[in-house]
C-alpha beads as a LAMMPS data file, in Angstrom:
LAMMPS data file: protein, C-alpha beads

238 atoms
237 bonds

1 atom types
1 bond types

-500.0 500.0 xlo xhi
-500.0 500.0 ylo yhi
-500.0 500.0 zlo zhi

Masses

1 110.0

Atoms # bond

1 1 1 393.947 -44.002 -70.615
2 1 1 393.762 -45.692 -73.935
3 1 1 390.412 -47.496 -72.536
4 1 1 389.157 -43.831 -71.597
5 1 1 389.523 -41.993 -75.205
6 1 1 387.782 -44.888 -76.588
7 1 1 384.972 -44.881 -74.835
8 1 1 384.409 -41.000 -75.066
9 1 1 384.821 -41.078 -78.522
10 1 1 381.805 -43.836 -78.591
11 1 1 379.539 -41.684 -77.128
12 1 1 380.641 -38.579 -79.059
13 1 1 380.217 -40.966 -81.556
14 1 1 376.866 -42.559 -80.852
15 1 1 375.132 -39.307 -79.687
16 1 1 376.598 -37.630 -83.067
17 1 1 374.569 -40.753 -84.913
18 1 1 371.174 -39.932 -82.691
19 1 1 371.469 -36.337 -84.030
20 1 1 372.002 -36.921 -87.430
21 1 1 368.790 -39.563 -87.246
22 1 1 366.723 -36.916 -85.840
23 1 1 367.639 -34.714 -88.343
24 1 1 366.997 -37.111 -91.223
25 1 1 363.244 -37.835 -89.414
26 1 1 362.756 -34.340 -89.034
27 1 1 363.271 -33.943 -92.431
28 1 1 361.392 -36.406 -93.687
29 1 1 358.400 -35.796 -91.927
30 1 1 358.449 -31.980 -93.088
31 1 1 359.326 -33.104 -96.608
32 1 1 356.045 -35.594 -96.518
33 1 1 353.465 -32.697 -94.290
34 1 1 354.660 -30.873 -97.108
35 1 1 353.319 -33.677 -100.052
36 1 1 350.290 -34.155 -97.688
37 1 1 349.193 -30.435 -97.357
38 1 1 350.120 -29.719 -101.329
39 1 1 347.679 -33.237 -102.473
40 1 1 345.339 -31.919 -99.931
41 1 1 345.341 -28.679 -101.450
42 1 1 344.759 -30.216 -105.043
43 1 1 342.156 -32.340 -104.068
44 1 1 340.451 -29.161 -102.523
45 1 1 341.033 -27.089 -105.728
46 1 1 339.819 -29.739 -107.694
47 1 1 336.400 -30.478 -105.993
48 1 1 335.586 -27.154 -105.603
49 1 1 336.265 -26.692 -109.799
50 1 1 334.257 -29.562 -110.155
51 1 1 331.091 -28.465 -107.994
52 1 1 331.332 -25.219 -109.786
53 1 1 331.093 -26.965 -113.019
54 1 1 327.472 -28.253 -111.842
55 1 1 326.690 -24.617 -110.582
56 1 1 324.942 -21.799 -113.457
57 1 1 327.930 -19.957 -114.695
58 1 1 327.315 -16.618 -116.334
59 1 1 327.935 -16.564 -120.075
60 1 1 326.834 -13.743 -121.511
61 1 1 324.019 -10.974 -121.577
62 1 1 322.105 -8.634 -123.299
63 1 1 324.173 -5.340 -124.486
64 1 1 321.552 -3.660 -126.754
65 1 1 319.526 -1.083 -124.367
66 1 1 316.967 -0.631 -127.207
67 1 1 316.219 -4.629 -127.182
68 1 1 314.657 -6.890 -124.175
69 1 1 317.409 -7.752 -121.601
70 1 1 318.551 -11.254 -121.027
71 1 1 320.843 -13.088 -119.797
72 1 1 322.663 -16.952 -120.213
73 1 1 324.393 -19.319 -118.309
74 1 1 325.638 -22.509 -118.193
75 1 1 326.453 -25.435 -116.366
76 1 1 327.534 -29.549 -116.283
77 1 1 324.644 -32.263 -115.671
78 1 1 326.108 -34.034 -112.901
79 1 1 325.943 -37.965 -113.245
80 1 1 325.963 -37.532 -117.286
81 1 1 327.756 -36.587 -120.251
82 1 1 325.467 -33.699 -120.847
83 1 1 325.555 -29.515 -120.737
84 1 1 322.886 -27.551 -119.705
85 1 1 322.532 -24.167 -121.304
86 1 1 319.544 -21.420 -120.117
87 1 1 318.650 -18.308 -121.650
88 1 1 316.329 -15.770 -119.399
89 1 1 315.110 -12.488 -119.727
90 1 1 311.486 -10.476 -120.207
91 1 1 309.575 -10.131 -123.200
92 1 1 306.909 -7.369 -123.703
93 1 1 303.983 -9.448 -124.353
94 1 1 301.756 -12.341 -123.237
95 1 1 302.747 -16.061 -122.468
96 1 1 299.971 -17.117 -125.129
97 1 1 301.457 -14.749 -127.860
98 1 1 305.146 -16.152 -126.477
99 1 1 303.796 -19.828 -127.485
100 1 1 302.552 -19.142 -130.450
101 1 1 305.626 -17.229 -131.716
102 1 1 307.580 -19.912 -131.177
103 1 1 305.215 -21.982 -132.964
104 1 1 305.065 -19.840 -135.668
105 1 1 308.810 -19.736 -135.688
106 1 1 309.226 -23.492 -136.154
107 1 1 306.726 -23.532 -138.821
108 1 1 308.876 -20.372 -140.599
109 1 1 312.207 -22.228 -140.389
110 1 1 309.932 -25.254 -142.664
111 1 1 308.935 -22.869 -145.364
112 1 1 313.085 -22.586 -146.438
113 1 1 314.973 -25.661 -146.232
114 1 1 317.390 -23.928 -148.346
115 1 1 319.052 -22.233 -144.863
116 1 1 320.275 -24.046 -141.958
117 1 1 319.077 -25.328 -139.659
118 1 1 316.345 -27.210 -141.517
119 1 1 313.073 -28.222 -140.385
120 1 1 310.581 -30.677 -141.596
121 1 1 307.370 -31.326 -139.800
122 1 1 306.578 -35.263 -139.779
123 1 1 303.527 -34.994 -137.996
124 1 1 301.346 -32.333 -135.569
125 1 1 298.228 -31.816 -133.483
126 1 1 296.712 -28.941 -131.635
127 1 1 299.242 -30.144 -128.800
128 1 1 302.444 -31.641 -130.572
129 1 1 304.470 -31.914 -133.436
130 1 1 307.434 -34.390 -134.236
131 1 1 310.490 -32.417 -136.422
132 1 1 313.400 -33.623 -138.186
133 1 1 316.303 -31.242 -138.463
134 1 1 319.520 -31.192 -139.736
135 1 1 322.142 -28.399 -138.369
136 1 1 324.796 -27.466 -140.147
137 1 1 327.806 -27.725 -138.159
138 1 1 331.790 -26.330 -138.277
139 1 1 334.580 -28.018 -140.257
140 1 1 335.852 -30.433 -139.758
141 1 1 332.732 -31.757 -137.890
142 1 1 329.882 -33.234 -139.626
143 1 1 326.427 -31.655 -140.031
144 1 1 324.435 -32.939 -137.339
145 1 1 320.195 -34.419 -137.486
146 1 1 318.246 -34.483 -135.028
147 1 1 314.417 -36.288 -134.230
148 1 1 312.590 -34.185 -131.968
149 1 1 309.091 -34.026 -130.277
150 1 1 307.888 -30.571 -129.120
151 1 1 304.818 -30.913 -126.433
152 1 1 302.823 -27.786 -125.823
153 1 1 300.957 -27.049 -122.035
154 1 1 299.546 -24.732 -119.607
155 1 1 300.829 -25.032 -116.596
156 1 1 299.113 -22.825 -114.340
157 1 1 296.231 -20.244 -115.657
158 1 1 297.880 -17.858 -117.705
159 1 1 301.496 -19.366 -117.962
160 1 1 302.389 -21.329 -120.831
161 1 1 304.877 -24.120 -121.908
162 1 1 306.873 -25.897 -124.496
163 1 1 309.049 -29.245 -123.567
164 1 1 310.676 -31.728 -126.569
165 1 1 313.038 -34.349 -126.258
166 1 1 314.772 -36.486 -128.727
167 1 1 312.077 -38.803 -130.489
168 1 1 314.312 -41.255 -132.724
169 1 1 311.957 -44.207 -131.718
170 1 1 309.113 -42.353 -133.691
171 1 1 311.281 -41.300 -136.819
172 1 1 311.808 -43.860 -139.534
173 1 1 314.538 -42.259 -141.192
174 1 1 317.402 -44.731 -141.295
175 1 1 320.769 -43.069 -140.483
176 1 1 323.016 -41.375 -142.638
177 1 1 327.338 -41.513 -142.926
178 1 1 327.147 -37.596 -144.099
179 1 1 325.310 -37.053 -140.707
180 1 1 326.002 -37.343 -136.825
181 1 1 322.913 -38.192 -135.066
182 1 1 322.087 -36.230 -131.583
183 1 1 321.022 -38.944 -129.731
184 1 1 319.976 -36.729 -127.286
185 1 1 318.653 -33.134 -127.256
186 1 1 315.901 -32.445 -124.605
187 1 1 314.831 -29.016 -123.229
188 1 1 311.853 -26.555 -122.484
189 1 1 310.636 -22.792 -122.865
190 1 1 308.297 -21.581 -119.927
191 1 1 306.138 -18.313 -120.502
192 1 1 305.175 -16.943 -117.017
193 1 1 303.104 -13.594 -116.791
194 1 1 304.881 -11.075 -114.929
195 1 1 302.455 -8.241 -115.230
196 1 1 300.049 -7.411 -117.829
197 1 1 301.226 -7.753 -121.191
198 1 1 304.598 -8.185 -119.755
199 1 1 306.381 -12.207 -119.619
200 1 1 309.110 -13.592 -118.128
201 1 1 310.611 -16.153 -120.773
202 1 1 313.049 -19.300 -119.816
203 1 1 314.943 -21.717 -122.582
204 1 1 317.092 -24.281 -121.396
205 1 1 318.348 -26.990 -123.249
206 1 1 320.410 -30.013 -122.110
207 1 1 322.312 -32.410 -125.152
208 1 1 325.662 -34.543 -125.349
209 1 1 328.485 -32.527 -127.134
210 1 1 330.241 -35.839 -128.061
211 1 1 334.051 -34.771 -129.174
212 1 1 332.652 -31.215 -130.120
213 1 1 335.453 -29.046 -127.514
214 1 1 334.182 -26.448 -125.091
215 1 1 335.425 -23.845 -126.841
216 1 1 333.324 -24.148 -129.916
217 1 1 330.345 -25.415 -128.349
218 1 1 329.465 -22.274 -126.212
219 1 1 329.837 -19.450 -128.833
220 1 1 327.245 -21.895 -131.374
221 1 1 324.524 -22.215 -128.118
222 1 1 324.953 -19.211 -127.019
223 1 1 324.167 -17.865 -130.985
224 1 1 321.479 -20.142 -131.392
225 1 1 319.550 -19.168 -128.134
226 1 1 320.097 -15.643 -128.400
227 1 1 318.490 -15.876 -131.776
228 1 1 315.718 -18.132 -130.393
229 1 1 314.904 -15.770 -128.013
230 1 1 315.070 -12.921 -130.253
231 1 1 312.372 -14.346 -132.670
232 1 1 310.239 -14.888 -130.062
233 1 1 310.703 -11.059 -128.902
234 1 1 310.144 -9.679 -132.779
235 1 1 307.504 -12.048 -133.480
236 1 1 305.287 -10.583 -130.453
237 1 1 306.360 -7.190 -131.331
238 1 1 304.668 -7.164 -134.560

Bonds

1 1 1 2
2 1 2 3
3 1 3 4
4 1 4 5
5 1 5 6
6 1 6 7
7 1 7 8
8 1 8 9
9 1 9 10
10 1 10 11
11 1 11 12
12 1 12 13
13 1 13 14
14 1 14 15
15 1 15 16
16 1 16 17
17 1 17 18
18 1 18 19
19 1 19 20
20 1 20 21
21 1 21 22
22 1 22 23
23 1 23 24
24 1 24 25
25 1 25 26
26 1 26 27
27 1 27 28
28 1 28 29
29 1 29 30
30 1 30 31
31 1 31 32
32 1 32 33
33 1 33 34
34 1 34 35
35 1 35 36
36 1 36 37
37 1 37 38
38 1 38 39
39 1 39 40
40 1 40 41
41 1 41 42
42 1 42 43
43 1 43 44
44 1 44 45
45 1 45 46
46 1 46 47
47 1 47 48
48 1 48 49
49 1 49 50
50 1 50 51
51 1 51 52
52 1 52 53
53 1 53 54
54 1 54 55
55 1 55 56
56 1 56 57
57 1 57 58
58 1 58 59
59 1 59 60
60 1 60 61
61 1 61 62
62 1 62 63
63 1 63 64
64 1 64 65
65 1 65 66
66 1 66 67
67 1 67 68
68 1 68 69
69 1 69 70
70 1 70 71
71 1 71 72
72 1 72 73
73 1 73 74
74 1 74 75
75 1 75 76
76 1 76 77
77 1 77 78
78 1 78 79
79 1 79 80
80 1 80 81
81 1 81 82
82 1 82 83
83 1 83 84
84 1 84 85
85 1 85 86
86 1 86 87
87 1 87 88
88 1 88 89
89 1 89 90
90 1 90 91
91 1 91 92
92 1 92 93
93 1 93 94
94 1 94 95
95 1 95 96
96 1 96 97
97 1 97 98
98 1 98 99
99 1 99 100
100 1 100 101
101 1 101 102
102 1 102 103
103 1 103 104
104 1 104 105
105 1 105 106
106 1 106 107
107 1 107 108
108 1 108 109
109 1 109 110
110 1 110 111
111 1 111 112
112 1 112 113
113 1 113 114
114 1 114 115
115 1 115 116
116 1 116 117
117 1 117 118
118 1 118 119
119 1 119 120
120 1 120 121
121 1 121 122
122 1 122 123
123 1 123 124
124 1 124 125
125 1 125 126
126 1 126 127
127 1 127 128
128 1 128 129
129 1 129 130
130 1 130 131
131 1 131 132
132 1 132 133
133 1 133 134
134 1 134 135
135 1 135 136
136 1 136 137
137 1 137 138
138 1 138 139
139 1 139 140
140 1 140 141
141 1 141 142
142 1 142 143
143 1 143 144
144 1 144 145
145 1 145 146
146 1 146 147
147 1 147 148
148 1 148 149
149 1 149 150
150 1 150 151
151 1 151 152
152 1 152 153
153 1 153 154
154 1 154 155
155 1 155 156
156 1 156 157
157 1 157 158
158 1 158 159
159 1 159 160
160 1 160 161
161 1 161 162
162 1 162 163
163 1 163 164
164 1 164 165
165 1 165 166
166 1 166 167
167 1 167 168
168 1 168 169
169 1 169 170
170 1 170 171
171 1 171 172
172 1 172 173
173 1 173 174
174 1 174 175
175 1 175 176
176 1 176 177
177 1 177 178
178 1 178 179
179 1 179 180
180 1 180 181
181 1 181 182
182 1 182 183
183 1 183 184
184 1 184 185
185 1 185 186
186 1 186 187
187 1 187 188
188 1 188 189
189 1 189 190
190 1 190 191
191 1 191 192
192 1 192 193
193 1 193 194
194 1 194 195
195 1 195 196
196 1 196 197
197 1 197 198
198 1 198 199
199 1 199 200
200 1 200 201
201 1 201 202
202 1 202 203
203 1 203 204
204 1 204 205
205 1 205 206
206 1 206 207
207 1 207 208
208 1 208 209
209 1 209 210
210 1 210 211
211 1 211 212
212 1 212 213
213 1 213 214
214 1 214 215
215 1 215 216
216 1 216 217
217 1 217 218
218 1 218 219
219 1 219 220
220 1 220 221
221 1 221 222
222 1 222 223
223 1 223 224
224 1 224 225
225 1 225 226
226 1 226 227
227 1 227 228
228 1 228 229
229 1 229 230
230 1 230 231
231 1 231 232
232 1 232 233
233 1 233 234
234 1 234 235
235 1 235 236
236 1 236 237
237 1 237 238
């Protein structure tokens, strides 16, 4: 009898330890699905911020209904350090008159190098012209100079165009400790004709913004191509 009650109680026993195994499996397998579906999510979440980072993201746009409308975005180089900002919108004019306001503009910002950003022209053709600038930047960052050369083209009949890139190779001024030097500042503006008297204008520039944070750097480029653009418009206006 003795012999009996022992031997039921081992298989109460053992089937009680079989349960309480598949429980603990059970619940380890839920608890990891449950890690695996959350990284999974992550991951997801996190590629899909990152491809939007390389996408054009709206930044702002034109409010003034009197002015020409544009419109900028922005967006990551992917593969570099470097942001990519674009300006677009329509100016009432030609893509010749376009080019040469900006020309003219450049050649302005020369004639008072008592206002930021400065400009001095180190040498020019009918074509070209190498600058040296210096921006003034935010405390606690340092002002900021920049070599840049500024090629001019047409690139179909009645379209025009405007390219530069950094040009320190062809600038003998030796750096300074009161400066930080933009190693790399490259972008374009390209005048198509839309209609008669009527162009569609494009600036996009690409540079590093070293330690500069996000947060400063897209209020300053957003200023400084909404003002670009706006010379241009005024300039052709006149």
């Amino acid at each position: 009898m003795n012999h009996f009650l022992k031997s039921q109680l081992s298989r109460y026993g053992n089937k009680a330890s079989i349960v309480k195994y598949v429980c603990i499996v059970l619940l380890a397998s839920s608890v990891l699905n449950s890690c695996s579906t959350y990284r999974i999510n992550r991951l997801k979440n996190k590629s899909i911020k990152e491809w939007k980072a390389y996408q054009w993201n709206e930044r702002k746009r034109s409010t003034d209904k009197q002015g020409a409308e544009w419109i900028i975005h922005s967006r990551k180089v992917e593969g570099t350090n470097l942001l990519e900002y674009k300006i677009e919108g329509e100016i009432a004019s030609t893509p010749e008159a376009c080019v040469a306001g900006f020309w003219q503009h450049i050649h302005h910002q020369t004639d008072d190098n008592n206002k930021f950003p400065t400009y001095d022209i180190m040498d020019e053709s009918d074509s070209s012209f190498l600058t040296y600038v210096i921006h003034n930047e935010p405390f606690p960052f340092k002002d900021t100079e920049m070599s840049v050369r500024y090629l001019f083209s047409n690139y179909k009949e009645c379209d025009r165009e405007v390219r530069w890139n950094e040009a320190w190779d062809e600038n003998s001024i030796p750096p300074s400790k009161k400066l930080n030097r933009v190693e790399t500042f490259r972008g374009s503006w390209n005048f198509s004709e839309v209609s008669e008297n009527h162009t569609k204008a494009v600036n996009i520039v690409q540079f590093d913004p070293k330690k500069m944070p996000k947060w400063l750097v897209n209020p300053m480029v957003t200023k400084f191509l909404k003002k670009g653009f706006e010379n241009i418009e005024q300039t052709t206006s006149k």
